[in-house]
N, C-alpha and C positions, 0 to 999 in steps of 0.2 A: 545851250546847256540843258540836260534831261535832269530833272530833282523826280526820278520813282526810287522805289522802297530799296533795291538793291545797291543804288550809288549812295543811296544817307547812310546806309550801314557800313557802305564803305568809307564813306566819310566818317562818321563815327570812328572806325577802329584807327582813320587816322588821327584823330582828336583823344583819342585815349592812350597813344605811344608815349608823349611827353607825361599823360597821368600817372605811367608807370612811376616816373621819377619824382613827379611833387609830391606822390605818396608819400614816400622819406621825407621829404622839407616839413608838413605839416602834420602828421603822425608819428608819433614814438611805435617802436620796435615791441614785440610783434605784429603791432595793428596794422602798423606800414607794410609787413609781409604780406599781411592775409589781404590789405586792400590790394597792392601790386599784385598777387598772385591772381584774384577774383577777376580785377580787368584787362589782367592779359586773359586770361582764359577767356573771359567772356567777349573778349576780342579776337580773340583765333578764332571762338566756333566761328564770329559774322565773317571768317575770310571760304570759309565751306555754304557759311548761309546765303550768303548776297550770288554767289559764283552760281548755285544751284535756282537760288531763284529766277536769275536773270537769265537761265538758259529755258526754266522753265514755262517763263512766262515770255521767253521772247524779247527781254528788256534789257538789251545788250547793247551799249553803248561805248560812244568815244573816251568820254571822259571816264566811265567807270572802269573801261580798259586802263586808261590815265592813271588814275588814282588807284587801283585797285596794286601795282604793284608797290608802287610807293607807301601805302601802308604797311605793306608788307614787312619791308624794309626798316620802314620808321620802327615797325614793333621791335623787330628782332634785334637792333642794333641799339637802339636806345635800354631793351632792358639787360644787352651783355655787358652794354656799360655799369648798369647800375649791380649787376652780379657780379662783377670782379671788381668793381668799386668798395664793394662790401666785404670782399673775399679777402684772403691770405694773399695774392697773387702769387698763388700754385703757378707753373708752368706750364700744368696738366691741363688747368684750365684757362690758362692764356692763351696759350696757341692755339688750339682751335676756334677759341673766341678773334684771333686774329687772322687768322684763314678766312672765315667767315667774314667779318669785316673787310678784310681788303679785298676779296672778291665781289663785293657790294657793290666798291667805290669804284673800283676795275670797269667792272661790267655796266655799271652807269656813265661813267665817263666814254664806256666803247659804245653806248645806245646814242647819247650826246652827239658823237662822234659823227656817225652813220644818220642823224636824223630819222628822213622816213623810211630809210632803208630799214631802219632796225624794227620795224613794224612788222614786216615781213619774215622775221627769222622768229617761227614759231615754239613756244614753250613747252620743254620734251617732258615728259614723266619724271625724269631726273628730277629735272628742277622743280615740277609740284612735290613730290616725294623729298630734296631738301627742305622746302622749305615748311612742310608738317613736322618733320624728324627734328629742326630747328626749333617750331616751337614747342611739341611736348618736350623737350632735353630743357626749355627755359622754365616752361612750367613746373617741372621737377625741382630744377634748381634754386625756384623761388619756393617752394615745398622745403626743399632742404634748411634752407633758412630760415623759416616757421622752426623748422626742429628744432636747431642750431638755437634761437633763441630762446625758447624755452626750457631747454636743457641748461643754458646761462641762469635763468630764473631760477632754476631745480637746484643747483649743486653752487647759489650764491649764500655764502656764510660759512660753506663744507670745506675743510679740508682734506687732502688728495686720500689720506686713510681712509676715512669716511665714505664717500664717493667711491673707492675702490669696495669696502666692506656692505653698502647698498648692491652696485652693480653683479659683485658675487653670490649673494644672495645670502649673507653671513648676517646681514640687517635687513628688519621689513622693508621694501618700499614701498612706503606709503604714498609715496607724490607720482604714483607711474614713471621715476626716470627712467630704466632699464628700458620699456619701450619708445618712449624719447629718444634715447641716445639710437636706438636701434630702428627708431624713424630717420633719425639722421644720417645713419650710416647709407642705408639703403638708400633712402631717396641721393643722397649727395653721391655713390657709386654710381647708382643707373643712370643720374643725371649725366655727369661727367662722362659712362660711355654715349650717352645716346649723343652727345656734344661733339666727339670724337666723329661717330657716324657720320651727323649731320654735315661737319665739317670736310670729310671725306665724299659724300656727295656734293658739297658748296663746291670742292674745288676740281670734280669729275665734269659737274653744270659749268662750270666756268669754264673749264678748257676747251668741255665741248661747240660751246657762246662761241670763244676764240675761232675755230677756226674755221666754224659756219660764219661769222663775222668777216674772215681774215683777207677772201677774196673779193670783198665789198669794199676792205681798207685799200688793198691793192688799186683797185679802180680807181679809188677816188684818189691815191696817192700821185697814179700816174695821171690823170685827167691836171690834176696840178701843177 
């Protein structure tokens, strides 16, 4: 086992997937957003920082190839949980949250599968290109939720006239809602498409996996 700087930052990011989620348990709402939001991001950049280092310096290793997708993984699926967890569970944003996901499990079960074979079946553009599109569309949509919560704070005690006669601009806003609610929008829109994106390269990388895989399962099917 190699312990240089590019495999602890990947270790790190894989120690801070489940962060995302205890945020919620020991912080109240917004604070839980803004922490979740912070440590995902501050965990995505180390999947650009570690990758660059380690090419830069040469420090390319077994185990950080190991671990370096499996953070990956851990980020993005631990915090769609906690995003639809939180959510209305729109369909808009389940499905792709489920594409995503089961192409995860798929494609890890088919690495499983194939052992050291699966070392060999190199990672296309596709698949770094999902899995950035993955995580800004998360970073978003924990942004959104920042919104979404403080817009709850803004218009708690308002009723719906009130709230309507702000947002149209018939009443001062004095508390910034109108650009709240219009943080909320946007971030929770761009979110939601970038979701869709990602999830439409999740399942273009997977298929492609599949049938670069497919003649390796043959092999070993018939060797069977």
């Amino acid at each position: 086992m190699t312990w240089n700087l590019p495999n602890t930052l990947t270790l790190l990011r894989l120690l801070a997937a489940p962060g995302v989620a205890i945020m919620f348990l020991y912080f109240a709402r917004p604070i839980a957003d803004w922490c979740a939001l912070i440590l995902f991001v501050g965990a995505a950049l180390t999947d650009w920082i570690d990758g660059h280092l380690a090419r830069s310096w040469k420090q390319e290793t077994k185990l950080g190839a190991m671990l370096d997708p499996i953070a990956d993984k851990a980020m993005v699926v631990i915090a769609l949980m906690v995003i639809v967890g939180y959510s209305s569970y729109s369909p808009w944003l389940v499905l792709p949250a489920t594409v995503i996901l089961f192409r995860e499990v798929f494609v890890s079960g088919l690495r499983e599968y194939l052992g050291d074979v699966a070392g060999t079946l190199k990672v296309t553009k596709i698949a770094k290109w999902k899995t950035t599109v993955q995580m800004v569309a998360i970073a978003v949509l924990f942004l959104q939720g920042v919104f979404e919560h403080y817009v709850g704070m803004g218009v708690f005690g308002m009723d719906g006239e009130l709230v309507d006669a702000v947002l149209s601009g018939q009443i001062e806003d004095v508390h910034g809602l109108r650009w709240k609610v219009a943080g909320m929008q946007y971030a929770g829109d761009i979110g939601l498409v970038l979701l869709w994106i990602a999830a439409a390269l999740t399942a273009i990388s997977g298929t492609d996996y599949l049938l670069k895989a497919w003649p390796h399962v043959r092999e070993t099917r018939d060797e069977g």
